[in-house]
Each structure stands twice: as C-alpha cells, then as structure tokens.
N, C-alpha and C positions, 0 to 999 in steps of 0.2 A: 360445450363438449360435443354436443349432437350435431353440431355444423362444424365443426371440424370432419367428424365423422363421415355426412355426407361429402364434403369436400372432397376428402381424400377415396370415396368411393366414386365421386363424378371422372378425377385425375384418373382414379387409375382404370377405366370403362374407356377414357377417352385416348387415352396412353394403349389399350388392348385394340379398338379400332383403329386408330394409326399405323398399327405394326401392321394388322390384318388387312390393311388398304395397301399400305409399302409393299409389303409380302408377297401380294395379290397382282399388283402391277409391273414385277421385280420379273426384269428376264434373264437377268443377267449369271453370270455361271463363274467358276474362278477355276484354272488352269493350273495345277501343280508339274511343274518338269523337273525329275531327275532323273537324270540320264541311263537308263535306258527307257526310264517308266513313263508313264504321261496318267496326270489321272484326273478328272473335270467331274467338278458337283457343281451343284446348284449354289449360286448366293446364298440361299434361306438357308439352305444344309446346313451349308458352312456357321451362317449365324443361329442355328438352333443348337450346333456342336458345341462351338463358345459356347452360349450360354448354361446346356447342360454341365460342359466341363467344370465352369465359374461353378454354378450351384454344388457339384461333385466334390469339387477340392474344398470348397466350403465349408461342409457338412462333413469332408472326412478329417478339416482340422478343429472341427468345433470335437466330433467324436473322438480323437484324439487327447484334445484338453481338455475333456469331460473323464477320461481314464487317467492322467496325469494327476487330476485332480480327486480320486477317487481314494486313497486311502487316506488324505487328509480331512475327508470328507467325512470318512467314516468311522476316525478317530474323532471328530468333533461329533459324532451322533453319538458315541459311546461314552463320551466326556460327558455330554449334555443329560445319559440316560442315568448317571451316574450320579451325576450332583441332583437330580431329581428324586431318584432315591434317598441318599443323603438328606434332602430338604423333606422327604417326609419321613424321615426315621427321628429328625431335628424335633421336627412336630407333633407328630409322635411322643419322642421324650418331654418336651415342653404341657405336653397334656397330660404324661403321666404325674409331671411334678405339680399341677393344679391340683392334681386331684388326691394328691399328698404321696402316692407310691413311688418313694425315691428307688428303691432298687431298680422298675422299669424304667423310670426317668435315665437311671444311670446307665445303662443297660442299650437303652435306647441313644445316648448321647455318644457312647462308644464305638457302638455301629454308625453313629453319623459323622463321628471323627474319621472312621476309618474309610469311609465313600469319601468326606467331602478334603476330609486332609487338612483341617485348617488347625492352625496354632490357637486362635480363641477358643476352640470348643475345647482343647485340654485345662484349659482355666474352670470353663465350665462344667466337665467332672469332676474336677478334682475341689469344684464347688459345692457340687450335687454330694459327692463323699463325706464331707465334713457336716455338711448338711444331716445326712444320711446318721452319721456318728453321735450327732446332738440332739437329733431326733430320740435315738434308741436309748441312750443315757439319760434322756428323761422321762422314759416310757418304761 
C-alpha cells in the first residue's frame, strides 16, 4: 500500500514538472477570428481555461447529483433513525418481559410496532397479552 502511494506521488511531482517545463518553454499563442473581432491568448491561457472549465462543469454536476439525490437521502436517514428507535423500544420491551413486567413489555412492543411496522411484532403482542392475562388469573 505504501508503495503505491509513493508511486503515485513520484507520477504525479513528475507529471507537475513536465507541464512546468512545457509551459515554461511554450511561446506559442492561439488566434481567435470572428469577424470583426480578433482576439490572441497565450497557449497556456488557453490550456489553464480548459482545464479550470473541465474541473468547473465537474463539480457543478457532481453538486448537482448530490441535490438530486438529496431527499432520497434523507428519507433513508429518517428511515434508519426510525427503525433505530424501533429496535430499542423492541429491547426495551424484551427487558421489560425478563424481568416479568408484562404491561411495559406490552407497552413497549406496541411502540416498536408502530416505528418498526412489522407484521411479527403484532404476534408478539398479542403474545405478551395472553401472557399478561395468565399471568393475572393466577395471581
């Protein structure tokens, strides 16, 4: 991994004096005619234009697909903060039912049905319920 690393910091040191030697030795100019206009830059100009432009339109479509992608984005962090909760209300109830307190057990598994939405967990209240029911009728 570390010699890749210098690798590609030797290329690109040797890639930056090349252009700085070309650049350096470059007399050369480029000539635009439109009729009436005349208008003359430097070679470099010209190639440091490109390039900025290249990096410009780049960055203005990566910023772009970064906002395109942004409310699905933030739908998936909402979703995620959701079944987080969910999973510790789930845990939550699963500790209340250790410790024999079905009402919070129940209580607790209702609230994680309703974050997490899932069809199993209404099994498992209406487990924790009858639970809860056999409990009292022997107590």
């Amino acid at each position: 991994m570390m010699k890749r690393k210098i690798f590609w910091w030797l290329l690109m040191f040797l890639l930056l004096v090349s252009l700085v030697w070309l650049a350096s030795n470059n007399q050369g100019y480029v000539l635009i005619v439109r009729s009436p206009y005349r208008v003359q830059i430097s070679f470099n100009f010209l190639l440091i234009l490109f390039v900025l432009s290249f990096f410009g339109l780049h960055y203005c479509l990566r910023f772009m697909h970064f906002l395109r992608r942004l409310p699905a984005s933030r739908r998936s962090k909402k979703e995620s903060l959701r079944l987080k909760a969910g999973n510790a209300a789930l845990l939550e109830g699963m500790h209340a039912l250790a410790e024999g307190d079905f009402d919070k057990a129940e209580a607790s598994a209702k609230l994680a049905q309703e974050l997490i939405q899932n069809s199993d967990l209404e099994k498992l209240i209406r487990t924790l319920a009858a639970e809860k029911v056999k409990t009292r009728r022997v107590v």
